[in-house]
C-alpha positions in Angstrom: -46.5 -21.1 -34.6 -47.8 -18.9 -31.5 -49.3 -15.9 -32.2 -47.0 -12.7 -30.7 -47.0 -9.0 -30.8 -49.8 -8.8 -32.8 -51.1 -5.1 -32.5 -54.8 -4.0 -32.1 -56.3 -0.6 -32.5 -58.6 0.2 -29.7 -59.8 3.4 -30.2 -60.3 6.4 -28.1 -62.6 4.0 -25.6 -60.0 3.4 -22.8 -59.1 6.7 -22.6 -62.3 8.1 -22.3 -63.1 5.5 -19.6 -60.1 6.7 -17.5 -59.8 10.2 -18.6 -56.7 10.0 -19.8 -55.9 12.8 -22.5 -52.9 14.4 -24.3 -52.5 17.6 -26.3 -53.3 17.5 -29.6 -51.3 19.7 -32.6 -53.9 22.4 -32.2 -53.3 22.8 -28.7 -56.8 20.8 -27.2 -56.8 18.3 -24.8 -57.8 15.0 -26.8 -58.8 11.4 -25.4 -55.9 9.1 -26.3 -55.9 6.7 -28.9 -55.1 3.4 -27.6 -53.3 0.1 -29.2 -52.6 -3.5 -27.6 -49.7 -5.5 -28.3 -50.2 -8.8 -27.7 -46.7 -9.5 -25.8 -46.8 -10.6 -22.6 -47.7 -14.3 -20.9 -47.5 -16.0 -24.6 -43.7 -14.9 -24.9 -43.1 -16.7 -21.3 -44.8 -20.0 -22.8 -42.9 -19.2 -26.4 -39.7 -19.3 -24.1 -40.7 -22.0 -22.4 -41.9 -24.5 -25.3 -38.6 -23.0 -28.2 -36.0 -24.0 -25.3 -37.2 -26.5 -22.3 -36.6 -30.1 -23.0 -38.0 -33.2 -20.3 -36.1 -32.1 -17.5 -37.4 -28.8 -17.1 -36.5 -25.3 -18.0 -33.7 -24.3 -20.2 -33.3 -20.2 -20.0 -31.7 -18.2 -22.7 -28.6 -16.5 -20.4 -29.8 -12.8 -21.6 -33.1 -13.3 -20.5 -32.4 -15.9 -17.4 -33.1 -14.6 -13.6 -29.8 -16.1 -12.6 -26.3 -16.8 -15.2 -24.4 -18.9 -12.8 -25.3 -20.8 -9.4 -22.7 -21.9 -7.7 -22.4 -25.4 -5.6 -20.1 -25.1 -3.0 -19.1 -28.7 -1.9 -18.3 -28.5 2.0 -14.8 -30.3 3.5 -15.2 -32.6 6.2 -16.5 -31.1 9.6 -13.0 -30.7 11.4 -11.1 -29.4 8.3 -11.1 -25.7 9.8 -8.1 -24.7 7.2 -10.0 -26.5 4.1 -13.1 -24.3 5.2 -11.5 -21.2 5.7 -10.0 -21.8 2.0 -12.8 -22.6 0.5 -14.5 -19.7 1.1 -11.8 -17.4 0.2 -12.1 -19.2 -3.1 -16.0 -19.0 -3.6 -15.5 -15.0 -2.3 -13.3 -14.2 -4.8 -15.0 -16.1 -7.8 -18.3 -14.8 -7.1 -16.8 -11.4 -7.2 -14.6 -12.0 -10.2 -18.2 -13.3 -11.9 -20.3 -10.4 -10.5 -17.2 -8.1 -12.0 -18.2 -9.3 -15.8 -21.8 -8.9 -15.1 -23.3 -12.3 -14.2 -26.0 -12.6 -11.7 -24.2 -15.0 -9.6 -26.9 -17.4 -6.7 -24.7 -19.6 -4.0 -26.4 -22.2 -2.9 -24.9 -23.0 0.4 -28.2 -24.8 2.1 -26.6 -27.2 4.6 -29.9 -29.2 4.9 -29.8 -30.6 1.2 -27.5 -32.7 -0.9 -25.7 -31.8 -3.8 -27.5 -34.0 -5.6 -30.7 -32.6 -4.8 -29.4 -28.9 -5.5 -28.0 -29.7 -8.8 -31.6 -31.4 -9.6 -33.4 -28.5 -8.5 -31.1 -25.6 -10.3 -31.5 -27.7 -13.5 -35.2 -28.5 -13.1 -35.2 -24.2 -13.2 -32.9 -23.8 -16.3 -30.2 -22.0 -14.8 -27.8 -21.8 -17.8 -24.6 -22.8 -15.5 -23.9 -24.2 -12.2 -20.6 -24.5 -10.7 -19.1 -26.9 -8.7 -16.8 -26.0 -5.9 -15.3 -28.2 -3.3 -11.9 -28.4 -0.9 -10.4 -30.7 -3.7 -11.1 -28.2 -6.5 -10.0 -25.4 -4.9 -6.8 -27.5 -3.9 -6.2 -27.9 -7.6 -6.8 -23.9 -8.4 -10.1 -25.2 -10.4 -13.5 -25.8 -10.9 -16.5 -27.9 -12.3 -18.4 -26.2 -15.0 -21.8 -27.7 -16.0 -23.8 -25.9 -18.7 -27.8 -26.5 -18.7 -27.9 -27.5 -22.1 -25.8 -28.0 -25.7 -23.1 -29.5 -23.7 -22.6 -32.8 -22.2 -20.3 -33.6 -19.2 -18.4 -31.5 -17.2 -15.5 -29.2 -17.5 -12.8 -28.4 -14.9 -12.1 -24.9 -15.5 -9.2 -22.7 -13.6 -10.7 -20.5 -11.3 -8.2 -17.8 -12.6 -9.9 -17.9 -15.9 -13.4 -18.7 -14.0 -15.0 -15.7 -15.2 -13.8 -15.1 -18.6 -14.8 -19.0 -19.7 -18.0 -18.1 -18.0 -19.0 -15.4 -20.1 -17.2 -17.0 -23.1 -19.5 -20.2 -22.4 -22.9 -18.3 -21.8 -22.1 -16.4 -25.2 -21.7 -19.4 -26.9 -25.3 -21.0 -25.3 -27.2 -17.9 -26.2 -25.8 -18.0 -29.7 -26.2 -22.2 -29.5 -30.2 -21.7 -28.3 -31.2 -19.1 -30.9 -29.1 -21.0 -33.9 -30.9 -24.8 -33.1 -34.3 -23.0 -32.5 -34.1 -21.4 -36.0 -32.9 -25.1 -37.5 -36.1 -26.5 -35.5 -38.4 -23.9 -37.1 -36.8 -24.1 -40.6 -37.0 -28.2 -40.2 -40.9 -27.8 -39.4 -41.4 -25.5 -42.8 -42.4 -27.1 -46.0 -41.9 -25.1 -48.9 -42.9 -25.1 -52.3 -46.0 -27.3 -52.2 -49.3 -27.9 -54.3 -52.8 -27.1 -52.4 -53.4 -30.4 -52.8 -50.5 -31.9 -51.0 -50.8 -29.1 -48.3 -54.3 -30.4 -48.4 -53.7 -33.9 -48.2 -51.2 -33.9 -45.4 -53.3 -32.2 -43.0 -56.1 -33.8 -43.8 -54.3 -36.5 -42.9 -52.8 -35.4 -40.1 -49.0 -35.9 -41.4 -48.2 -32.5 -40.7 -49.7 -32.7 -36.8 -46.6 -35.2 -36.2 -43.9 -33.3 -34.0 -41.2 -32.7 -35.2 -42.7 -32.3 -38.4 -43.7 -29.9 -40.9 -46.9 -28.8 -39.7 -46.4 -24.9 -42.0 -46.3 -24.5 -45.7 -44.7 -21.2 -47.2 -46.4 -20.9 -50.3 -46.8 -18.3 -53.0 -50.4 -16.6 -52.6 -52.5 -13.9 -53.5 -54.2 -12.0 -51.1 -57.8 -12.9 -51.4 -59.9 -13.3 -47.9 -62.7 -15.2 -50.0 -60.3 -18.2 -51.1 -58.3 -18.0 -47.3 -62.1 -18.9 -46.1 -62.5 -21.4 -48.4 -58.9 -23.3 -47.4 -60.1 -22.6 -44.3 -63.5 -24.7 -44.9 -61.6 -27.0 -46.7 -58.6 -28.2 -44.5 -58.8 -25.8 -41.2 -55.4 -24.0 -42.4 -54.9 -19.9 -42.4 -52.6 -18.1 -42.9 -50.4 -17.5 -40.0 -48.4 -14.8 -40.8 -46.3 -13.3 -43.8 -42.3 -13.6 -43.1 -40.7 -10.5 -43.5 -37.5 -12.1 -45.0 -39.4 -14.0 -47.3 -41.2 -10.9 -49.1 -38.7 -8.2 -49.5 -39.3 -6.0 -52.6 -39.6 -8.3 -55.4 -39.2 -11.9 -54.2 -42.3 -13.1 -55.1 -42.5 -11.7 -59.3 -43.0 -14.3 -61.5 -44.6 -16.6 -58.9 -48.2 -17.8 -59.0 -50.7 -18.5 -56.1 -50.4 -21.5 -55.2 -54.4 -21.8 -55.0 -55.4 -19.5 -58.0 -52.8 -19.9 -59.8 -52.9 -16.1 -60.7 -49.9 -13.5 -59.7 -49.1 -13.9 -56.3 -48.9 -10.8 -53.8 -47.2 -12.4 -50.8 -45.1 -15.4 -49.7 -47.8 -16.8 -47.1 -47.1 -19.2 -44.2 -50.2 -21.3 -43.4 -50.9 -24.0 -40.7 -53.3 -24.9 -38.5 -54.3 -23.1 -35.5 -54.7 -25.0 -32.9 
């Protein structure tokens, strides 16, 4: 797991150092107390590692710079008519996708090939690049190619352009968050002994990825026996899952290292 938005309490120190002050209940002006919340570079390189896969970004579409980048596919040199149509059609179907909100990018670079472009636009996780060119826009379509969950391409009307689009990028978001809960739920190992928490890290079973490198366990809170597991097999405790310790879930469940009443479902791992 990577640590994020954890929250630390700084004190009064930063706002005395830069006389920053608000007023208090009582009327005074009082140095403000300060917090840090520990979300910022880490969440780019959460997004980056939850996501990516080995050729190269793969971008949410809520959180992506750009939706949609569009290829347009030039006619041949001397086709003045199949020029002049295919850029009526990329006008209106960038405006038509700018109309349902997408951040729409045309890359129309005359000094690279396609090939190189589509490449590139992958390579930088764009969730979907579209293909135009004289023959599509003869047919009243165009080639859809989604960054990631589907294979292949799909020839899509470019009446109905925009609507699949956002259709499509709903079903990616939705596709993303669903296979990286599966991946984090897969990597989870739940109701184990100490000892076989123990022996697979020890062992370094649970430092295999995809594997299940985190054990939820039943535990009580007790910072003297977290040290010694610590001592003992480098894990801590990495967090306490919210939906895993709503009011009453863990009653009737015993630590899985004292083996008295636990407090808390706990996830431990190794920090690496």
């Amino acid at each position: 797991p990577l640590q994020s938005g954890t929250s630390h309490f700084l004190g009064q120190s930063f706002g005395k150092a830069f006389d920053v002050t608000f007023q208090d209940k009582d009327g005074k002006q009082s140095d403000v107390w300060g917090t840090s919340w520990g979300v910022s570079t880490r969440l780019l390189g959460a997004l980056i590692m939850t996501h990516s896969d080995d050729a190269g970004l793969v971008l949410p579409p809520r959180v992506a710079p750009t939706h949609v980048v569009i290829v347009p596919i030039e006619p041949k040199k001397n086709d003045v008519e199949g020029k002049a149509a295919l850029n009526d059609a990329l006008d209106k179907l960038v405006d038509d996708l700018k109309a349902k909100g997408l951040k729409v990018k045309v890359d129309d670079r005359d000094y690279v090939r396609n090939g190189a472009k589509y490449f590139e636009w992958e390579r930088k996780g764009v969730p979907l690049r579209i293909e135009l060119g004289p023959r599509d826009v003869a047919k009243g379509s165009c080639v859809f190619k989604y960054r990631a969950l589907k294979e292949g391409k799909e020839f899509i009307s470019l009446d109905d352009a925009a609507e699949e689009a956002t259709k499509g990028l709903d079903e990616l978001q939705e596709g993303l968050l669903k296979a990286a809960k599966e991946r984090l739920d897969a990597g989870i190992t739940r109701d184990a002994s100490y000892e076989e928490m123990k022996n697979a890290l020890q062992t370094d079973e649970a430092g295999v990825y995809p594997g299940a490198g985190l054990y939820l366990v039943p535990w009580k809170c007790d910072a003297e026996n977290e040290d010694k597991i610590k001592e003992e097999c480098k894990a801590t405790i990495r967090c306490y899952p919210l939906d895993d310790n709503e009011e009453g879930m863990v009653e009737g469940k015993t630590c899985f290292y004292s083996g008295e009443p636990a407090t808390h479902m706990a996830l431990f791992g190794r920090a690496f």
